[in-house]
N, C-alpha and C positions, 0 to 999 in steps of 0.2 A: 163112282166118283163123278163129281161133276167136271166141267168144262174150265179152262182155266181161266176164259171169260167170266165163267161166275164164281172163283175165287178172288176173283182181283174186285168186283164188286161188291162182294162181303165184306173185303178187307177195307174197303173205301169206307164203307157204311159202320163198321166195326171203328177206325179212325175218328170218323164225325160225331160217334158219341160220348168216343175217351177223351177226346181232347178237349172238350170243354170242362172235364172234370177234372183234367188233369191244370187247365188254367184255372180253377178257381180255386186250384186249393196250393197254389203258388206267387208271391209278392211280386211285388213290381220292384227291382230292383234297381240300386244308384248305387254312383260310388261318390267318395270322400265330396267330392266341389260340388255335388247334386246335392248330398246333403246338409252342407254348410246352406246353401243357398234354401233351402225348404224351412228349416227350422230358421233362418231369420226371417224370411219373406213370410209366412204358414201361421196360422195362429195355432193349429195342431195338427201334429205329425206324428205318426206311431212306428216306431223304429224297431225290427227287429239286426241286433249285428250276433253275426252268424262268422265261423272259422274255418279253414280246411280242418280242424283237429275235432272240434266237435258238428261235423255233419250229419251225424243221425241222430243227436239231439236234437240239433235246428229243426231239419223236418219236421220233428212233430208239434213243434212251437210256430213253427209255419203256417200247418195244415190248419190249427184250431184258430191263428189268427186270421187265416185265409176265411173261416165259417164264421167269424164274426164281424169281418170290415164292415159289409151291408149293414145290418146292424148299427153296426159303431156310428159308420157316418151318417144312418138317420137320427142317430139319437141325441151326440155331440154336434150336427153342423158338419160344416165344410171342413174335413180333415184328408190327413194323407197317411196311408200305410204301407210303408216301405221296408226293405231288405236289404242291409249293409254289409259286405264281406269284406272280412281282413281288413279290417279296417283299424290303421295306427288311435283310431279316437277312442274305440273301446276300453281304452284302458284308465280312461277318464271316468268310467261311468261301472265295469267288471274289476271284483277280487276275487273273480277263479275263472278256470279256462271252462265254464261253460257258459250257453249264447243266454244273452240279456235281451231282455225288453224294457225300453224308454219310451217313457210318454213324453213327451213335450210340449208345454204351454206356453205358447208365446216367449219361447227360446230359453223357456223355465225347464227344467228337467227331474221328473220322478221314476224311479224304477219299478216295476212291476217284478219280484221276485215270488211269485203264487206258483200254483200248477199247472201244466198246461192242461186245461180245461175250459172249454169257451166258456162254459156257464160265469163260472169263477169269474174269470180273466174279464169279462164285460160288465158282468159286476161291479167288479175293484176299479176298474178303468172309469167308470161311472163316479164314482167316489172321489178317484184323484182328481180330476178334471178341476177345480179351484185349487190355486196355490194352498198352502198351509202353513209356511215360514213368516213369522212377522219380523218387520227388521226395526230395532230398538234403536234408542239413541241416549244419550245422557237425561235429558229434560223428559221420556217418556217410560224409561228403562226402569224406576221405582214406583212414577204413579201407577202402570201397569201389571209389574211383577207383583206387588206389595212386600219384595221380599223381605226385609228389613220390619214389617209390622204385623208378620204373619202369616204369610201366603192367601188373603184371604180369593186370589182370582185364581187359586189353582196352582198345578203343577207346572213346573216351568223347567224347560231344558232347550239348554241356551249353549251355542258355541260364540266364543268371542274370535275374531280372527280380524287380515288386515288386508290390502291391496295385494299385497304381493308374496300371498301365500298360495301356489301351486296346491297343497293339499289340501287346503279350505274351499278349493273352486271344486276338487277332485269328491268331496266331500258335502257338497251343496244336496243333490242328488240323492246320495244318502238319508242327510237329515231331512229332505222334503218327503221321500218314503214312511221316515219314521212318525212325522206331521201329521201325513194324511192316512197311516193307519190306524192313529191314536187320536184320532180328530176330538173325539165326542169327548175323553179325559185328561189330556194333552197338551200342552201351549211348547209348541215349540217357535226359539227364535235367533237371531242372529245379531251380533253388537260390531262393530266397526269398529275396534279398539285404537286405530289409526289414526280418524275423521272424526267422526262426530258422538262415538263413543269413546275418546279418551279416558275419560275421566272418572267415567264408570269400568274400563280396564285398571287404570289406578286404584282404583276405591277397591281389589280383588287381585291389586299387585301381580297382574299378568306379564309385566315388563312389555319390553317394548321388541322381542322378537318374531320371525316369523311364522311362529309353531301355532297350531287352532288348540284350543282350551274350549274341551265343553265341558259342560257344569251344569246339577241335575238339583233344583230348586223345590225343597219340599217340606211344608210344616215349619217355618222358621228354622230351616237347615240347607246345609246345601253338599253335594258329592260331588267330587271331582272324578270324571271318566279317565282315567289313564290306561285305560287298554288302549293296545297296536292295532285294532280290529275296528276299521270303521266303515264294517258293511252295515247292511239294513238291518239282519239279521241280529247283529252282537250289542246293537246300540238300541234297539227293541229290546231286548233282555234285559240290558240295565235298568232301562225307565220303569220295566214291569215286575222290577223284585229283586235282580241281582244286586241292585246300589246295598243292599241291605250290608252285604261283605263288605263295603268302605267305611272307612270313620266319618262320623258326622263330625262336619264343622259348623261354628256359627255363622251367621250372616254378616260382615262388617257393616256399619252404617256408613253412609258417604262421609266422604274426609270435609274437612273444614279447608279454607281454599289456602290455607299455610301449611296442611298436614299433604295436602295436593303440591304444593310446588315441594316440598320434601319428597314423598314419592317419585316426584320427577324428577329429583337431581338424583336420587338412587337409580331409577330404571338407567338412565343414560351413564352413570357410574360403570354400572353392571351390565351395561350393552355395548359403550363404546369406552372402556379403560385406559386405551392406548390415546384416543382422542382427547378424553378428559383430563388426563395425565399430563399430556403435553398443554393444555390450556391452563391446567394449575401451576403448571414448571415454568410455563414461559414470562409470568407478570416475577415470581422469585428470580430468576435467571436476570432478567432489566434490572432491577433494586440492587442482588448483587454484581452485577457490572458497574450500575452507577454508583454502590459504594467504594469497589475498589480502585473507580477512575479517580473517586474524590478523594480519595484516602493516598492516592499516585502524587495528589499536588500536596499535600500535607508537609510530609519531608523538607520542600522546597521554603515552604514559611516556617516551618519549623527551623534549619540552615539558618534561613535568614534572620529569625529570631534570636538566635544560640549566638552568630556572628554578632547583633546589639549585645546580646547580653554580655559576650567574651569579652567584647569592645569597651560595657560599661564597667565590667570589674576591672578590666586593666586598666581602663581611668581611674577607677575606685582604690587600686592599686600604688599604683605613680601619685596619686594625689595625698597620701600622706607622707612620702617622701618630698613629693617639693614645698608639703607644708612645713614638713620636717628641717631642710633648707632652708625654708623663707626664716623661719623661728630660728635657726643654727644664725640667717644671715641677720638679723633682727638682735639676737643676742649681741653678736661680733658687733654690730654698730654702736649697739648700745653702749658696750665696753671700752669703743672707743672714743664716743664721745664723753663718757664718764671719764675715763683718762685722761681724756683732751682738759674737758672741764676742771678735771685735780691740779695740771699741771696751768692752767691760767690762774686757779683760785689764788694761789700762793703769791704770784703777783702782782693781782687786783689787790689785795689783802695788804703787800707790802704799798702799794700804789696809796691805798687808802691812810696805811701810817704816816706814811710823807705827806700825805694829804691834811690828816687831823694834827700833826706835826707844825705845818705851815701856819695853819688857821691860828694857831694862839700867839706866834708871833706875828701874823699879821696885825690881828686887832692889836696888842701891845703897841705896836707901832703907830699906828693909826690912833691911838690914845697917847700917846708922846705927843703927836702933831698938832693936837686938835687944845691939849693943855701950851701949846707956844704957843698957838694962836693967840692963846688968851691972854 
């Protein structure tokens, strides 16, 4: 046996050549604020996140990423290849408890779900390396698609989502996988149903909620994905043959801009009921208040009206009785001046006898005198 002087020498010399094998075929790792900071600052960053639950997975997704960094960064540029544990973010980018790989391009994010095998793995990474997602908009969403006169640019599989849909960002990722593996047959894209693709969510009646609506555009048809399943995996399958199980629908043509403010009043109908509800209750609610304010003073002219009217029939009343009296008092005068008059006539009458009485012997007399004269 030797000296223990030259075991301890061995074991020195034995160290200096593990350990270098032993660093190369291990990341460099950061945690959670290291790699926020890289993937915004980074124009590419290779991300492995790794779990206490699956660590002898990691490793060996490790070890081949570890024999292709060299590689990688000659052949990409100035990149970073890093090792993430436990990390609360995985679960932004994993739909199962085994370790993921994330490319990221300029804070764009595609998944590498392959084998571990460097060949492969540097390959595919090669390939992802440009975005793949085109983002549509109203005014580019038909000249592009042609969906409506054909499909003649292709297959088109498109999610419509909005701002503030958590699993449309959770799902970004995904559909950039699915992009960039279907590059060559492929058109994948994204609509802002929110912003500046309204109207083109209208024109396909997505309403106005937070849910992502993807929809597989093909031959003058189109398929709606309604699986729960929006890994790389199940959303690959559809575009490559399972849509065949869906019913084909037709393509609607864009709405005319009256059949568009109609959709709108229905989305927001069907989105906010309670709001609309009370917007249509509240203009009926004023009207009838202000009818039955005006309808409160009515009575009052009414009253006052009834009181003329009561007033004018009791005049209308009373006033054939005091004509009735005037004509009672009109008769009685009458009667007594008729009376009056009967009981003078008789003595005018006798007045007048004595009168014509007189006259013949006056002249007689007056003719006596007038013959003495003579």
């Amino acid at each position: 046996m030797g000296s223990p002087r030259t075991w301890a020498v061995l074991l020195v010399a034995l160290a200096a050549v593990l350990l270098p094998l032993t660093e190369g075929q291990s990341l460099q790792l950061a945690d959670d604020n290291e790699f926020k900071k890289m993937i915004t600052e980074e124009q590419f960053v290779l991300t492995l996140f790794c779990t206490d639950a699956n660590e002898e997975r990691c490793e060996e997704f490790e070890g081949e990423m570890a024999a292709i960094r060299e590689d990688f960064i000659d052949t990409i540029g100035d990149a970073w290849v890093i090792k993430v544990l436990n990390s609360y973010l995985v679960t932004d980018f994993s739909w199962s408890k085994d370790p993921v790989i994330v490319f990221f391009r300029s804070g764009l994010p595609v998944i590498y779900d392959g084998p571990a095998n460097e060949e492969v793995m540097l390959e595919t990474l090669m390939r992802y390396k440009e975005p793949s997602v085109k983002e549509l908009t109203d005014v580019t969403f038909e000249h592009q698609t042609q969906a409506a006169t054909g499909a003649t640019t292709g297959d088109w599989f498109v999610m419509f989502y909005n701002d503030e849909c958590w699993a449309c960002f959770r799902m970004s990722a995904a559909l950039e996988t699915v992009g960039c593996k279907h590059r060559d047959r492929l058109n994948v894209a994204r609509v802002n149903k929110q912003t500046h693709g309204e109207k083109t969510g209208r024109r396909f009646s997505l309403g106005l909620d937070n849910n992502p609506t993807l929809i597989f555009f093909r031959a003058g048809k189109m398929y709606k994905y309604t699986l729960n399943q929006h890994d790389p995996e199940s959303m690959s399958s559809f575009v490559s043959g399972f849509y065949k199980n869906y019913p084909a629908e037709s393509i609607p043509l864009p709405k005319t801009p009256f059949d568009d403010l109609v959709q709108l009043c229905v989305d927001y109908i069907q989105e906010y009921p309670a709001l609309v509800g009370v917007g249509v209750a509240l203009p009926i609610l004023l009207l009838l208040a202000f009818y039955f304010l005006m309808r409160s003073e009515e009575p009052k002219i009414k009253k006052s009206k009834k009181k003329k009217k009561d007033k004018d029939s009791k005049d209308s009343k009373e006033t054939p009785k005091a004509s009735k009296k005037d004509k009672d008092s009109k008769e009685s005068s009458k009667k007594d001046k008729d009376s009056k008059d009967s009981k003078e006539t008789p003595k005018a009458s006798k007045k007048d006898k004595d009168s014509k009485e007189s006259t013949p012997r006056a002249s007689k007399k007056k003719d006596k005198e007038s013959s003495k004269d003579k």
